[in-house]
N, C-alpha and C positions, 0 to 999 in steps of 0.2 A: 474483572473490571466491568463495569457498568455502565453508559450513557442513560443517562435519564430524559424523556420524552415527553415527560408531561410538559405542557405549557408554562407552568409555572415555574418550572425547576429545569427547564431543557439543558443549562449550559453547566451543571451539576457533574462530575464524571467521579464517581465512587470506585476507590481499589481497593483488592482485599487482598492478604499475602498470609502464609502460615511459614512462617519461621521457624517452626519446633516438631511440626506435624499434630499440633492439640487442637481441639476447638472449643468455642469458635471464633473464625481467623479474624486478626485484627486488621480491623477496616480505614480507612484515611483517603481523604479528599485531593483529590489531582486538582481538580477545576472546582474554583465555586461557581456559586449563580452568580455573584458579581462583577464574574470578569464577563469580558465584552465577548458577543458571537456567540456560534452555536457549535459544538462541541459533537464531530462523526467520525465515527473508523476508527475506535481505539484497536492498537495490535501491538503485540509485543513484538519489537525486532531486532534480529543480531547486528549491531552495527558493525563489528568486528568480530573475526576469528578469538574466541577465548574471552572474550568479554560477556560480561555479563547481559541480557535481553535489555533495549532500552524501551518507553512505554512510548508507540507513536502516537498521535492522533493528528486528526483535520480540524479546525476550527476558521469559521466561517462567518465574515462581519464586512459591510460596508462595501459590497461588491466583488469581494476578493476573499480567497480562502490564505491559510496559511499553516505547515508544518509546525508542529511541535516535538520535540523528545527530552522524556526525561528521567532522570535516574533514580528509579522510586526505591534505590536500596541506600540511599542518602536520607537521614532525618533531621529537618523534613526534606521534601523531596527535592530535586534541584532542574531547574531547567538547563538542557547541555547543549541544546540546538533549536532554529528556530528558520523557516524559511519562510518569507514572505511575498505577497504579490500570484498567488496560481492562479490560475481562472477560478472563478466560482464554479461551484457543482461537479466539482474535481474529484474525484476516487485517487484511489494509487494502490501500488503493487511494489514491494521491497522486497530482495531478496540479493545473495551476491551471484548477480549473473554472469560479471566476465573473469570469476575464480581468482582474484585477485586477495581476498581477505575481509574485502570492504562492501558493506551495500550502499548497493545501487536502488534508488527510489525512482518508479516512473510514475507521473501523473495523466489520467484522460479524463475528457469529457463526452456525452455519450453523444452518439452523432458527429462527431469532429473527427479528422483525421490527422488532428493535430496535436502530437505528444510533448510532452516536459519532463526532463531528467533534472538528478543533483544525485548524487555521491557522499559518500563520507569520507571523510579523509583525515581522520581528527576534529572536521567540523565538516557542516555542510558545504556543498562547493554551489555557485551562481546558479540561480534558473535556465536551462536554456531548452530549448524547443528543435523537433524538427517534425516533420510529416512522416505519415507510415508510408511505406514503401511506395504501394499503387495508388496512393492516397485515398482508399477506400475509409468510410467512416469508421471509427470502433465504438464496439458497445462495450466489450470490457474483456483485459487480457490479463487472467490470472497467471501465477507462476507453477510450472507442473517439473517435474525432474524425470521423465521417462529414460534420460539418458548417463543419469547422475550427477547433472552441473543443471542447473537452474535455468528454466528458459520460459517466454511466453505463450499463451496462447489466445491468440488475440481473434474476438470472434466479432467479424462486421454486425454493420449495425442492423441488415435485414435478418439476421439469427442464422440465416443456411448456410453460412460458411465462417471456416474457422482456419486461421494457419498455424502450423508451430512452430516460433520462431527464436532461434538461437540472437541472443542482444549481450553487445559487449562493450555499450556504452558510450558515451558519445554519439548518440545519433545511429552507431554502428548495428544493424541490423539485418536479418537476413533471412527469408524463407525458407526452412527446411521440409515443411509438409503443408500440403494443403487437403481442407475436408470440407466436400458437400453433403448435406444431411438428404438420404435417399427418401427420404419417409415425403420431407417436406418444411418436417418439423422443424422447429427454431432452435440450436442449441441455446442452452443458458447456463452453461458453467462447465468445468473439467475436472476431473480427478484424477491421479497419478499415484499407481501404486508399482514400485517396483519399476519393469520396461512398460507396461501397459499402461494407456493412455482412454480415459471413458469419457465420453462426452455425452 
């Protein structure tokens, strides 16, 4: 999948799928330029155990962003969720963090130390918010598995420190490790391969 950037075409979002393994793969339209906003962070995600990936994106209009998901194995596509109202300038992180079946979507804003959850549960469940623990700001807390169940790593917003936190929804969070970068250096992202963790 695609987000198109140019000005003229930003809220464009092109999907390509190969159904047969031949090429080349047939392509179809998630978002035209006609709809309203501006269209970031397409990801494919599990909403559920054994279900098929559904396609997320952010789309962004009028002060406010808003969730999308939809089932591009439906033709045409179908929209199956939609959450409305996040802050603007909102990233997010989905995955099933508290092993239940279901993911869990967090949303930040960089600077803020203020987070937003929803769930799937069949549909999306209300917005709600709560504060990171110390209320330190976040710059952005990807999902890593060093342990085998899905958990954060939420890196503040001056880059020298990072925690890793086990989140089980609801607000429910919790420090399991903390890292200061000895160099000085800023981290800026994490990788998880296996128990190890690289930052």
């Amino acid at each position: 999948h695609a987000v198109y950037d140019d000005p003229s075409n930003e809220n464009i979002v092109q999907g390509f799928r190969n159904r047969d393994g031949s090429l080349p793969m047939e392509e179809f339209a998630i978002a035209e330029a006609s709809a309203p906003g501006v269209a970031s962070h397409p990801e494919a995600v599990t909403l559920q155990a054994g279900m098929t990936p559904a396609y997320a994106m952010l789309r962004s209009e009028s002060g406010a962003a808003q969730l999308e998901l939809y089932d591009i194995e439906k033709d045409p596509i179908q929209l199956i969720g939609q959450l409305v109202d996040i802050p603007l300038d909102s990233d997010y992180v989905a995955a099933d963090f508290d092993g239940d079946g279901e993911a869990e979507f967090v949303f930040w804003t960089v600077g803020s130390s203020e987070l937003y959850e929803t769930q799937w549960n069949g549909g999306l469940t209300p917005l709600t918010s709560f504060t990171y623990t110390d209320a330190s700001t976040v710059t952005a807390p990807p999902e890593i598995y060093t342990t085998g169940q899905a958990e954060l790593l939420v890196i503040h917003s001056d880059g020298t420190q990072a925690d890793r936190v086990s989140y089980a929804g609801s607000g429910s969070i919790s420090i399991e490790e903390s890292f200061t970068s000895k160099s000085g250096q800023p981290y800026t992202g994490a990788l998880s391969t296996e128990k190890v963790l690289h930052l």
